[in-house]
C-alpha distance (Angstrom), angle and dihedral (degrees) to the residues before:
residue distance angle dihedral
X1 . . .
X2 3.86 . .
X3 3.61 118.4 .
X4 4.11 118.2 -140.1
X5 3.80 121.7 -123.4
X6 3.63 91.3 -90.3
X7 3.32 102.3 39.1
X8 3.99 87.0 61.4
X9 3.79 97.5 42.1
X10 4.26 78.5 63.6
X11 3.46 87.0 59.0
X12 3.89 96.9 50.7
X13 3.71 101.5 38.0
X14 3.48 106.1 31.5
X15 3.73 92.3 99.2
X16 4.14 97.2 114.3
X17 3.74 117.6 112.1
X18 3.65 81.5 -113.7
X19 3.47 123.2 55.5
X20 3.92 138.4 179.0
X21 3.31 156.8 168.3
X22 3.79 119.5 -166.5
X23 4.09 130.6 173.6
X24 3.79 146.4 78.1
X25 4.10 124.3 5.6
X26 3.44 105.1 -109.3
X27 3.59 92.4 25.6
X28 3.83 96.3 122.8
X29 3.02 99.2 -105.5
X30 3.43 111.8 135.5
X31 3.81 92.5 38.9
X32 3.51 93.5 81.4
X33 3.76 91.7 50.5
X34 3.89 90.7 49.3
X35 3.90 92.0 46.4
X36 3.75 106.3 37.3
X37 4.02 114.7 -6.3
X38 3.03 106.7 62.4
X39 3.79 108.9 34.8
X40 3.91 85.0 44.3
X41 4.28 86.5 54.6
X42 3.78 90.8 45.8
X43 3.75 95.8 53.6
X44 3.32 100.9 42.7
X45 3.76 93.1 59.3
X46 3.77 86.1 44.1
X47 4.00 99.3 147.9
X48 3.79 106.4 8.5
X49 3.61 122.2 119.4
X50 3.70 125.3 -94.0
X51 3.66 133.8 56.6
X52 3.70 130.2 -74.7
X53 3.87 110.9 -145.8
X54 4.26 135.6 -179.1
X55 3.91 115.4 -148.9
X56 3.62 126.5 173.7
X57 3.49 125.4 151.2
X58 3.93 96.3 -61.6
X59 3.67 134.1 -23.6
X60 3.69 96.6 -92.3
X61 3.84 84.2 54.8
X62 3.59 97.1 53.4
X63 3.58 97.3 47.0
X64 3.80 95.7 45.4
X65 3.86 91.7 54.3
X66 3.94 107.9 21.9
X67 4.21 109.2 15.1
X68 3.87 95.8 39.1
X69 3.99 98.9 46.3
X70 4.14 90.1 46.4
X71 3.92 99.4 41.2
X72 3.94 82.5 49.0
X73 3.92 86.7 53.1
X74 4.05 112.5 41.4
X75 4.29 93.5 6.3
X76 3.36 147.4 -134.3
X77 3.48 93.6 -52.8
X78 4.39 92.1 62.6
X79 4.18 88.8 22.5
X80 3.96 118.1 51.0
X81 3.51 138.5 -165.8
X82 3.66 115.9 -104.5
X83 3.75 114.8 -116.1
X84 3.97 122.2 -161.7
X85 3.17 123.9 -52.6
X86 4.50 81.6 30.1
X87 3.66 94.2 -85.9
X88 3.89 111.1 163.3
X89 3.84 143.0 160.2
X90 3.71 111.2 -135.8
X91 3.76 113.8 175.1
X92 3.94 93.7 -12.6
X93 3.87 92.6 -57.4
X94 3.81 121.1 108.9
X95 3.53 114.3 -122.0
X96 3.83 157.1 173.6
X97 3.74 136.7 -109.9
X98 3.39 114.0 -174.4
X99 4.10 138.8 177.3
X100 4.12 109.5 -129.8
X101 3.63 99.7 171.3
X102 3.93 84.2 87.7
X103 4.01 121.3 64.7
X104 3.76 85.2 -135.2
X105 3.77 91.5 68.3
X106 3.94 83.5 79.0
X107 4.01 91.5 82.5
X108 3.99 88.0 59.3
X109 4.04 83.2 67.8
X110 3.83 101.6 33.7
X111 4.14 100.5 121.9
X112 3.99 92.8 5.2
X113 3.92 112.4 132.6
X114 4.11 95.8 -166.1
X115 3.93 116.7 -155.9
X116 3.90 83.9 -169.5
X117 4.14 135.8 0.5
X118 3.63 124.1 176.6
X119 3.83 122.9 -159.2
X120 3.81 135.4 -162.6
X121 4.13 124.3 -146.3
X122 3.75 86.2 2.6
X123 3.82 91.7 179.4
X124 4.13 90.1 64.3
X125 3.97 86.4 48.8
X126 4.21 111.6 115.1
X127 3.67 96.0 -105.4
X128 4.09 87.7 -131.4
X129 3.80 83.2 71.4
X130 3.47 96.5 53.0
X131 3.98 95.2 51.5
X132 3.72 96.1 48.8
X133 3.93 84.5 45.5
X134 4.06 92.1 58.8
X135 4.08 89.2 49.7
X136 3.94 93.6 55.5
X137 4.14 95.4 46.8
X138 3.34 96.4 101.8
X139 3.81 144.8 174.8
X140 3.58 128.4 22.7
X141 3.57 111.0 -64.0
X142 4.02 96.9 36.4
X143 3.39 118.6 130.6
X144 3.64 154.9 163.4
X145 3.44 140.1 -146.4
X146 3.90 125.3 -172.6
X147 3.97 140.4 157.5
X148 3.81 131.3 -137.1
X149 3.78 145.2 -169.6
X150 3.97 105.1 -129.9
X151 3.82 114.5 -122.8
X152 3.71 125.6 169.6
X153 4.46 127.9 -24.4
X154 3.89 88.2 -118.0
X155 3.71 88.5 63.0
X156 3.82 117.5 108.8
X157 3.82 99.5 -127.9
X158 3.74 90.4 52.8
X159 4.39 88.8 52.5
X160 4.02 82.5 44.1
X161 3.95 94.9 57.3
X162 3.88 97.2 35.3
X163 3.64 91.4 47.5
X164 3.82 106.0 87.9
X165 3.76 100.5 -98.6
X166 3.89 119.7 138.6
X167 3.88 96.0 -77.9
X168 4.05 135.6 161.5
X169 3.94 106.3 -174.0
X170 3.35 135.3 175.7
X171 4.07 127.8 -166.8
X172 3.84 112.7 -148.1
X173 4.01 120.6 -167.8
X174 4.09 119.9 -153.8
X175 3.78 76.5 -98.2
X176 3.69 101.7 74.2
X177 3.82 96.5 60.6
X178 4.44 97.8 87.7
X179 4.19 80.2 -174.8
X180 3.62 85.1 80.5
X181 4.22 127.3 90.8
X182 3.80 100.6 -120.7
X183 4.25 88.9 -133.6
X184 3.50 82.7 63.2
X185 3.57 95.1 57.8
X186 3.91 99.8 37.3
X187 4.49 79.8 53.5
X188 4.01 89.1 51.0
X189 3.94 89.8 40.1
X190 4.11 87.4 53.1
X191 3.79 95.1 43.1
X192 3.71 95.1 57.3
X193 3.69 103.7 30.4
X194 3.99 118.7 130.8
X195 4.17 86.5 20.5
X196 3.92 128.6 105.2
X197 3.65 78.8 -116.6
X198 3.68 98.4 67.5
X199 4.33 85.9 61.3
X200 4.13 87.6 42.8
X201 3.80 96.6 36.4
X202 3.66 106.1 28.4
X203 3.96 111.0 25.0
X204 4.16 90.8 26.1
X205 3.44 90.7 -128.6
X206 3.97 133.7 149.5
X207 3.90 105.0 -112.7
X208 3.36 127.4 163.6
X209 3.97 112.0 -148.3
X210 4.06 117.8 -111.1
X211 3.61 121.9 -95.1
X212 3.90 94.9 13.7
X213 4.05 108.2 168.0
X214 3.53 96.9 -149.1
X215 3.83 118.3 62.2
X216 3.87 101.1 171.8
X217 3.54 138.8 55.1
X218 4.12 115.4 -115.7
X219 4.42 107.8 -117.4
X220 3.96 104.8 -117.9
X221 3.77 131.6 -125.4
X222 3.95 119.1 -145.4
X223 3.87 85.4 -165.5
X224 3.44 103.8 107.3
X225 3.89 98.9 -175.1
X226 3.86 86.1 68.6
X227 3.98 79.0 74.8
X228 4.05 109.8 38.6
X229 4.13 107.1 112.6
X230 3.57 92.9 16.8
X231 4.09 110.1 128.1
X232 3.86 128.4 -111.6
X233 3.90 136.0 -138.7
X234 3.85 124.4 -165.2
X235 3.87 124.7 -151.4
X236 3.85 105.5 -160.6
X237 3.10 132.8 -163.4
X238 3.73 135.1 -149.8
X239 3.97 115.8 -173.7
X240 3.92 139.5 -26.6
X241 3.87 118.7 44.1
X242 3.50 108.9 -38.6
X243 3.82 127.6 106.2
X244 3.38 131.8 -131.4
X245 4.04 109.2 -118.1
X246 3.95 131.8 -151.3
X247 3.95 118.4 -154.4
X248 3.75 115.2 -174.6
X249 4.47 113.7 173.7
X250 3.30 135.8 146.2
X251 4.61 123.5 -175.0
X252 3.43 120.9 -96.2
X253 3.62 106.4 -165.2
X254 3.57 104.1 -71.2
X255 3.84 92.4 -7.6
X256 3.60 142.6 64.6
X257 4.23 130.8 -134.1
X258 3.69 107.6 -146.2
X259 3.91 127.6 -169.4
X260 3.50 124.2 -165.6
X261 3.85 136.4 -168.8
X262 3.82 126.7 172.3
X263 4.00 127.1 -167.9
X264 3.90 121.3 -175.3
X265 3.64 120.5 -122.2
X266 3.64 137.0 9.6
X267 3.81 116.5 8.7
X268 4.06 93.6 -130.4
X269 3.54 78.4 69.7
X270 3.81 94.0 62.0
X271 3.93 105.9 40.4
X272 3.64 102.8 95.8
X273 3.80 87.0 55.8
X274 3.89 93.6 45.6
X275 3.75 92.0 49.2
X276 3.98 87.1 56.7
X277 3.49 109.8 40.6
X278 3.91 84.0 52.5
X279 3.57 87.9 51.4
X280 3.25 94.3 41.9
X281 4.01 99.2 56.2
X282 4.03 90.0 34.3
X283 4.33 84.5 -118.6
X284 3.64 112.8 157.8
X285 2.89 156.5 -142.4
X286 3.85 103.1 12.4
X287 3.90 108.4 -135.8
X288 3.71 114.1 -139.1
X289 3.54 127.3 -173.1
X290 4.27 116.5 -132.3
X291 3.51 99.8 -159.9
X292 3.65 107.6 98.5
X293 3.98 101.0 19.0
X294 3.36 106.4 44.6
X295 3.73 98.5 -115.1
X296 4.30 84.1 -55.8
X297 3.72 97.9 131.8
X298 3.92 97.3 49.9
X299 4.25 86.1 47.4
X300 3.89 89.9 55.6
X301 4.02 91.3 37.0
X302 4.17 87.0 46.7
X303 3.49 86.1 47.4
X304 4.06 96.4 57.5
X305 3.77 91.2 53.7
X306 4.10 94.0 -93.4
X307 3.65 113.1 144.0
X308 4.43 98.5 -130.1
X309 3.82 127.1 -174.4
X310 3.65 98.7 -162.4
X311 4.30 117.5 -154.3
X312 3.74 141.7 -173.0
X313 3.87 107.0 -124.5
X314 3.89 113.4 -139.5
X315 3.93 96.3 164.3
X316 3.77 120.5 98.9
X317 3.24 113.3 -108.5
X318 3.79 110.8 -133.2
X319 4.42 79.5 36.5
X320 4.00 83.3 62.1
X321 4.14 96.4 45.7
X322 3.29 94.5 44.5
X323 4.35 93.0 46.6
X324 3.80 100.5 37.2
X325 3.77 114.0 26.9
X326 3.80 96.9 35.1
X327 3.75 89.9 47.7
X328 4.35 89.2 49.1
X329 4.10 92.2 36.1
X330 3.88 97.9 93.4
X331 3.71 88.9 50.5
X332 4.10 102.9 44.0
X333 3.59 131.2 98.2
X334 3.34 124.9 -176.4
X335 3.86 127.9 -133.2
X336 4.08 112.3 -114.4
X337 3.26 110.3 -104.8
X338 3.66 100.2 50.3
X339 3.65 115.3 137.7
X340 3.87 112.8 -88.5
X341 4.17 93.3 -141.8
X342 3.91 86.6 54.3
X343 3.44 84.6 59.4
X344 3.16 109.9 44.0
X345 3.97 89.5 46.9
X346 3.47 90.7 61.3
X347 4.17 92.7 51.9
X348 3.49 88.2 49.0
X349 4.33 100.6 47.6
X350 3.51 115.3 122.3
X351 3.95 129.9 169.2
X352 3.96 85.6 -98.3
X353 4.39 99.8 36.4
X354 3.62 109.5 138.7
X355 3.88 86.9 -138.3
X356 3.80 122.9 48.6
X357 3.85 105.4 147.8
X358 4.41 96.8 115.5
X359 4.08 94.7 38.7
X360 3.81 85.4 55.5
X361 3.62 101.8 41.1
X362 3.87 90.0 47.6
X363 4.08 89.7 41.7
X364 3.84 87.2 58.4
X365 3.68 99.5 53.7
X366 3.53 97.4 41.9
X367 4.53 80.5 54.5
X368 3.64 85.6 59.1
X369 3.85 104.0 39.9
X370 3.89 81.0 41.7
X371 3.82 86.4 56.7
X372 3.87 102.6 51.5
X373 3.78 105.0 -14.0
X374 4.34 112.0 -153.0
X375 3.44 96.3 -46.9
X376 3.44 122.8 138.0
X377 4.19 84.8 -12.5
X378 3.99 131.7 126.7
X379 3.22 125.6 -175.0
X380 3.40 124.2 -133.0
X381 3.72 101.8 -127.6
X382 4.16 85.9 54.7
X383 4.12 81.8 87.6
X384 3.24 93.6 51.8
């Protein structure tokens, strides 16, 4: 199959030790890579020493959009399964798959030296990952190539490529892929015109939305002590797109530690998890608002063993953003491991964001650690 114009300048100038191609979904991206890159990078180092790993945000990720797509093309024979612990033979090299939406990933690399590593939606990566990942590439000829979907100029990968280091990237709109109907892209083009999303989405560009209230990204902590009796809030949600949001943070002196998870869909979905990673960090009790459920979510919560301290909200909610987490933001950090879309939702929230599930959640626990901080507090799960 005929390559485009940019699809073959990859193939001539990708020869930096990092390599990437950002843009669009759908913007055939990682076609190339599952076509020509990266067999082409594994046989070429056929032999040398080092490890060759795959990341992308977990392995069902990676094999839905990079394993599936090549065993389908050249088989299992060239394209393995990967076994535990994400062994694999691809092309009769032994290699990696790995999960690095997840701080924990980082052990999988811990005493690696990589000749190559490929990685899939880079930009929704733990940024942990990433740094270990740059002190294993080693020796001359290593080298990585990885794609991304662009999100906002505050966002680490974006300070990471724009920062001087030895970089080939390329920026592909939804119009670069010719596999797609052109109605198809005319309908996407209408749906997310006069939206962020149209730059992101459409013309794979980094673009940060207008009138965002938070214009740098919070250090983070891997010292999870920093965190145990803080308190927790939950942010449910019960239908259409939103997501339902964890907040855990305690005060620090003059700071707070913030941890963040976010699951799509329904919040029933989510409980188990809640339940533990309160546990887990001994935060309590979880704070959930009554307003639209009825008192439902602290019921179920109750009913798992949480300790819940349910509330009617009467604030406004871009008021409460705007008061309490802008006025904390300089002074958080957030524990490793907290989800990268939480994030990233937060760094994007404006009054008029489709999405404001994390920035809420985190605004209401920084209200009450605002309001009396850890003093003279215990949490429940401390006992435990």
């Amino acid at each position: 199959m005929q390559l485009t114009e940019k699809q073959s300048e990859y193939i001539l100038r990708a020869d930096r030790r990092w390599n990437f191609k950002g843009g669009a979904t759908r913007s055939g991206k990682t076609w190339l890579d599952v076509h020509y890159v990266i067999p082409s990078r594994i046989r070429g180092r056929a032999g040398e020493p080092g490890l060759t790993l795959l990341l992308g945000v977990s392995r069902g990720t990676l094999e839905r959009n990079v394993l599936g797509p090549m065993r389908a093309l050249y088989g299992e024979e060239l394209v393995g399964y990967a076994a535990s612990g994400g062994r694999l033979r691809l092309f009769g090299e032994d290699c990696f798959a790995l999960g690095a939406g997840r701080a924990c990933a980082v052990s999988g690399l811990r005493g690696a030296s990589v000749k190559y590593a490929y990685g899939d939606e880079v930009a929704d990566w733990q940024p942990q990952v990433f740094e270990l990942l740059k002190s294993r590439l080693d020796g001359a000829s290593s080298c990585f190539d990885g794609t991304y979907n662009p999100q906002g100029k505050t966002h680490w990968l974006y300070r990471f490529l724009t920062g001087g280091a030895d970089v080939y990237s390329q920026q592909y709109g939804i119009a670069d892929n010719p596999f797609l109907p052109p109605a198809f892209v005319e309908q996407l083009k209408r749906e997310y015109r006069g939206t962020v999303y149209y730059d992101r989405y459409i013309l794979g560009r980094w673009k940060s939305a207008e009138g965002t209230l938070f214009a740098s990204e919070p250090p983070v902590t891997g010292d999870a002590s920093l965190l145990r009796g803080g308190v927790a809030h939950v942010d449910a949600a019960y239908g259409g797109g939103d997501s339902t949001a964890l907040t855990l943070g305690r005060r620090t002196g003059d700071g707070i530690v913030l941890y963040g998870r976010l699951w799509e869909g329904h919040a029933d979905t989510a409980l188990s998890a809640i339940a533990a990673e309160c546990l887990r960090f001994a935060c309590a009790p979880v704070y959930c608002e009554t307003n639209a459920d009825k008192g439902y979510l602290a019921r179920e919560l109750r009913r798992l063993g949480v300790p819940v301290r349910p509330y009617a909200e009467r604030e406004n909610k871009f008021l409460k953003i705007s008061t309490f987490l802008r006025k904390w933001w300089p002074c958080i950090r957030f524990l490793s491991g907290t989800d990268r879309a939480y994030i990233d939702e937060i760094l994007d929230y404006t009054d008029a964001a489709a999405h404001d599930d994390a920035p809420d959640s985190a605004a209401c626990v920084c209200r009450i650690l605002d309001g009396r901080g850890n003093e003279g507090y215990r949490s429940p799960f401390e006992a435990l």
